[in-house]
N, C-alpha and C positions, 0 to 999 in steps of 0.2 A: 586641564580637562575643560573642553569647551561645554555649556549646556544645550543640548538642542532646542532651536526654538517654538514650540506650542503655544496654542491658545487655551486655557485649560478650565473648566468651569464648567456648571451645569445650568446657571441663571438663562431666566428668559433671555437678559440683558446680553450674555455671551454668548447663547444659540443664535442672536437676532442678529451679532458682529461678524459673527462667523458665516451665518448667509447674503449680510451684504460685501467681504472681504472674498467671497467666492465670484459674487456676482462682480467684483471689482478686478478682479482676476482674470477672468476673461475677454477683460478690453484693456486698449491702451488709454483710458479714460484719466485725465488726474484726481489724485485722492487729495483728500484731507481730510487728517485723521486729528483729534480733538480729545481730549482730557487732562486731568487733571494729573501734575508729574509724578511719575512712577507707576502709574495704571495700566502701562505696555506698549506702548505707541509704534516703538521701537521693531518690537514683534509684531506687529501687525504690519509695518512697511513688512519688514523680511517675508512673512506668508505671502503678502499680493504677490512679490519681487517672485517669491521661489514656486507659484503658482503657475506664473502667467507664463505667457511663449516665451520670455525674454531672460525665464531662468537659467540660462546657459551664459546669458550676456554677464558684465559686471553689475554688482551692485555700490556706488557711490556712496557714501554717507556724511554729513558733516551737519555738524551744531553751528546754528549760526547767530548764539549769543554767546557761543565759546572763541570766535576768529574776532579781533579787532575790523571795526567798515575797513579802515585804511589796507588793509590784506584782505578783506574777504570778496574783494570784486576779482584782487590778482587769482584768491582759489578756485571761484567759478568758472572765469571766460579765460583765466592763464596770462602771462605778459610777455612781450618780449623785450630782448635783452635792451640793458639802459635805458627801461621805463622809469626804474624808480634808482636808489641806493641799492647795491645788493643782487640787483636785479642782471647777472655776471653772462645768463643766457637764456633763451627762449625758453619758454614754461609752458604746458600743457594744464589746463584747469580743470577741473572734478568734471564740467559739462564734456569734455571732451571725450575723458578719460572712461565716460561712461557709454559713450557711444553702442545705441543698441541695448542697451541696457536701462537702467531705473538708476535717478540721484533721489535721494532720502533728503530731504531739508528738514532737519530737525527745529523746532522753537523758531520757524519760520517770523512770528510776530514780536520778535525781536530784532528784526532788521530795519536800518533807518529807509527813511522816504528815498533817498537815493537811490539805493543798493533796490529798493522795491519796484523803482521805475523799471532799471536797469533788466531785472529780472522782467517786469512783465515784457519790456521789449523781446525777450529771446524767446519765452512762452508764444508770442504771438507770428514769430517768423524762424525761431528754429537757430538765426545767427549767430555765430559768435565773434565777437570784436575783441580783440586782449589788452587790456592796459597796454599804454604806449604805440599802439597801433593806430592809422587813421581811416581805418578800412576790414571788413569782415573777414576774416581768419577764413573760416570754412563755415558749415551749416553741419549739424547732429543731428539724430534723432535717437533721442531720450524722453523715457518716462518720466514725470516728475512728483513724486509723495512729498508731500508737508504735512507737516504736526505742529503743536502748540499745546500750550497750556494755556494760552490766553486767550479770555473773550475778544473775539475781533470783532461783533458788533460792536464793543465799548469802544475798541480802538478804532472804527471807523469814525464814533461821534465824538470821539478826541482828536481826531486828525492827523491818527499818528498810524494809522494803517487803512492803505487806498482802498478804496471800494472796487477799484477794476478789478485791482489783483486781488480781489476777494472770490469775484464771481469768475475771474478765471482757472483759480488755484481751487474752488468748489464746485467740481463736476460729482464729484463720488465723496458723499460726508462721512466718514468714519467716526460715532461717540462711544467713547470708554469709559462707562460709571467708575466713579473711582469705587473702592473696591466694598466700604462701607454699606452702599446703596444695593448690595448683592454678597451679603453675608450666605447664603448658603455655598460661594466658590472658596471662603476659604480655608476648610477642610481639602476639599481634593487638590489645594491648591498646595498647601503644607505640609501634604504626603507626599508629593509628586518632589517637593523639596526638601524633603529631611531624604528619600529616594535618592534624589542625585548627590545629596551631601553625605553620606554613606557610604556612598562608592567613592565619591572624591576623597573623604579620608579613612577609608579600608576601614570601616566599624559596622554593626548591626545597624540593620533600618530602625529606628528609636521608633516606638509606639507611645502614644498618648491617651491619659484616660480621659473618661466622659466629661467630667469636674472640669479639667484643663482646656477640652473641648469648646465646654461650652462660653470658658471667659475669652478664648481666642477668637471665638464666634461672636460675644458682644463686643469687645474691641473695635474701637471705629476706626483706627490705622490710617492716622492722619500723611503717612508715605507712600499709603496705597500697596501694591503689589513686593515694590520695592523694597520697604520695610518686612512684608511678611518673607519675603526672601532672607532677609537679615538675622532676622527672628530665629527660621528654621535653620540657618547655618549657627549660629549663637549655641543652640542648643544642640546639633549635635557633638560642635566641639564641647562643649562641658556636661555631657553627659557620663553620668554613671552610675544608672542601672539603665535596665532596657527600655524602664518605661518613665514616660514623662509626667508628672503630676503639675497641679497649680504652684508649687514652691518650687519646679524648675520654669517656672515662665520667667521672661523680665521685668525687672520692676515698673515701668511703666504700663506694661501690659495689666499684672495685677491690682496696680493703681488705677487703672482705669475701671475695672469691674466692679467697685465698690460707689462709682458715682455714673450716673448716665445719663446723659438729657438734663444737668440741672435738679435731678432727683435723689434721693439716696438707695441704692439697693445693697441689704444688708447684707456686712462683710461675712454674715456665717448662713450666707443662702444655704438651703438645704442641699446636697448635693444631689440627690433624689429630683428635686427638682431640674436641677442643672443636666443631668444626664438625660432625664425627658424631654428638656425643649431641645438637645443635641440631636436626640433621635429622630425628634420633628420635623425638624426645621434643615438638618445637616443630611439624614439618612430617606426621610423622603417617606416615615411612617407615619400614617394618617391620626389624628387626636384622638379619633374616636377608640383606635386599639392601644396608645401606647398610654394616654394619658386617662381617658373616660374609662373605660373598663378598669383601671387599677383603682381610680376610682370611689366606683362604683363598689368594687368588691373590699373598699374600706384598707384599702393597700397604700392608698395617698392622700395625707391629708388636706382639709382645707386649707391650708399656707403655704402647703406645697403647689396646689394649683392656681394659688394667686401668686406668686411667685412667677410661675410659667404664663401665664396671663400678662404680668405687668411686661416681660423682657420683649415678649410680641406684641403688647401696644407701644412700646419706647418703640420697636424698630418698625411697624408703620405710623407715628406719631397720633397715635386713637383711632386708627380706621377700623372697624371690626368687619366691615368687608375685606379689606386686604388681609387681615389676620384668620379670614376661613381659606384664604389660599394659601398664606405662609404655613398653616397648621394643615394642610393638604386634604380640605372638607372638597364635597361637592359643591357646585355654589349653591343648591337648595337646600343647602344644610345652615344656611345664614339664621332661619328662623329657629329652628331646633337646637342650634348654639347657645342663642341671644337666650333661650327659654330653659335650657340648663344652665345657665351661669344664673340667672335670675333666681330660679329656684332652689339655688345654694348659695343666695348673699356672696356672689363674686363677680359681680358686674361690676365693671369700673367706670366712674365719667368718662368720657375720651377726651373732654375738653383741657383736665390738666396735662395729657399728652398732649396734647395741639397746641398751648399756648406756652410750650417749652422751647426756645429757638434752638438752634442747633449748635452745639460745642465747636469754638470757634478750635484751628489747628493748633497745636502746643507747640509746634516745632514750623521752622521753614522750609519751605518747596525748596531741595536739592535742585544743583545745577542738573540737565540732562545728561548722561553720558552715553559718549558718541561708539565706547566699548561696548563688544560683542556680550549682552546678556541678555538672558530670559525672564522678559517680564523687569 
């Protein structure tokens, strides 16, 4: 069962991809699309691809820190025969192959100065020359998507990725916060996955409580999309009951909800609390009903709401402007906040959130892969 592929989220950060992946859609423009591995890169080629005029053409794709250099010029431009060892008859290359269509260069900044030359030459005139050839094959015309995980300003000022083919391959910039930076998508993103993994393995859609919610919500999922993809599969194969609590999450997951930012947050959080800032922060209800009125009417305590207070200044690291929009205030509700928390001894510094750095990853950036998935 193949997944279909969406872009799925409700973050500014993915309403703002999704209008510039329209507007890139539209033209035969090159993209380059940029984040962090496993944030969707991949999806994101396929939407322009399957968008634009050219979705009836082929769509190409190849990884090009998964081809050795020594093959990956023959994959492009193709070779013919008795170019190299091997090489038994004429070969047609992914540029060809895509004619009229879109090639996908995945981990595009992983390719040597060579292979980078080579490439901007066909960018700038369309040819193509085959390994073993002393003369242009024919002329294509393809769209061209690149993605990366790597900063290519760095790699410009290390000399290890050209500056031409920078500003030729960034006509249309595609950024994918990795998925951390936009914890409200992964709820609808975990449902949309425990959804398709349900039907892949003929079981109920598993439901998750508030509790469990909200530690997959602090989770900073250092594999981005990718992991939570994993995550959701993990769990519906071992499930068993219908609903999912904090002791069916993974152990990494729940090891991570007990420390954040450098900080401790204690392992027997209220779960009162937890289920509050899920309703906040994940369902899109405003402070003032879910959390101030309960309150107010002596239904939550003070520890509960400092609780919910600290998990939203860890996740804009002490801005309490950004934390009246995470908590879904007006923005002239910033004074009337700042003057209720004050007036109940729960004001917090924001400066020891600020001078918290940020949990470096636990785990390595997986290679890209160049198979059909979502997200």
């Amino acid at each position: 069962m193949q997944a279909p592929f969406e872009l799925i989220g409700t973050s500014a950060a993915i309403r703002s991809v999704q209008q510039e992946l329209d507007y890139a859609a539209r033209s035969d423009a090159k993209v380059l699309v940029t984040g962090e591995s496993g944030v969707g890169k991949e999806v994101v080629a396929r939407l322009v691809h399957q968008r634009s005029h050219r979705s009836r053409a082929p769509l190409v794709m190849i990884n090009c820190a998964g081809v050795p250099d020594t093959l990956l010029e023959s994959e492009l431009f193709g070779h013919v025969r008795g170019s190299f060892t091997d090489a038994y008859r004429d070969k047609r290359g992914r540029f060809e192959l895509a004619h009229g269509g879109t090639v996908f260069l995945d981990e595009v900044g992983e390719m040597s100065l060579r292979m980078q030359a080579l490439l901007l030459r066909f960018l700038e005139c369309g040819e193509l020359q085959r390994v073993g050839s002393d003369r242009a094959h024919t002329t294509v015309d393809v769209r061209v998507i690149a993605a990366t995980n790597r900063e290519l300003h760095q790699r410009i000022g290390e000399k290890a990725f050209r500056e031409d083919l920078y500003y030729r391959l960034n006509v249309v910039h595609l950024t994918i916060p990795p998925l951390r930076q936009r914890p409200e998508d992964v709820m609808p993103l975990l449902e949309h996955f425990l959804r398709y993994y349900a039907e892949a393995h003929r079981s109920d859609v598993l439901q998750v409580t508030p509790e469990a919610r909200a530690v997959l919500t602090a989770y900073r999922w250092p594999g981005n999309v990718r992991e939570l993809k994993n995550v959701a599969e993990r769990m519906v194969v071992r499930a068993r009951k219908a609903t999912a609590g904090i002791e069916d999450l993974p152990p990494e997951v729940t090891a991570e909800a007990t420390v954040t930012g450098g900080g401790t947050r204690p392992a027997d959080a209220p779960s009162t609390a937890l289920a509050l800032y899920d309703r906040v922060v994940n369902r899109g209800e405003s402070f003032w009903s879910a959390v101030y009125e309960p309150f107010t009417a002596h239904d939550l305590t003070r520890d509960d709401l400092r609780v919910i207070l600290r998990l939203g200044l860890e996740h804009t690291r002490g801005s309490y402007k950004q934390l009246t929009q995470l908590f879904n205030m007006a923005p002239d509700d910033y004074k009337r906040f700042l003057n209720f928390l004050r007036k109940h001894q729960c004001h917090m510094p924001f400066q020891r959130f600020r001078a918290i750095p940020p949990r470096p990853d636990r785990t390595a950036r997986p290679e890209a892969d160049t198979r059909a998935a979502n997200f």
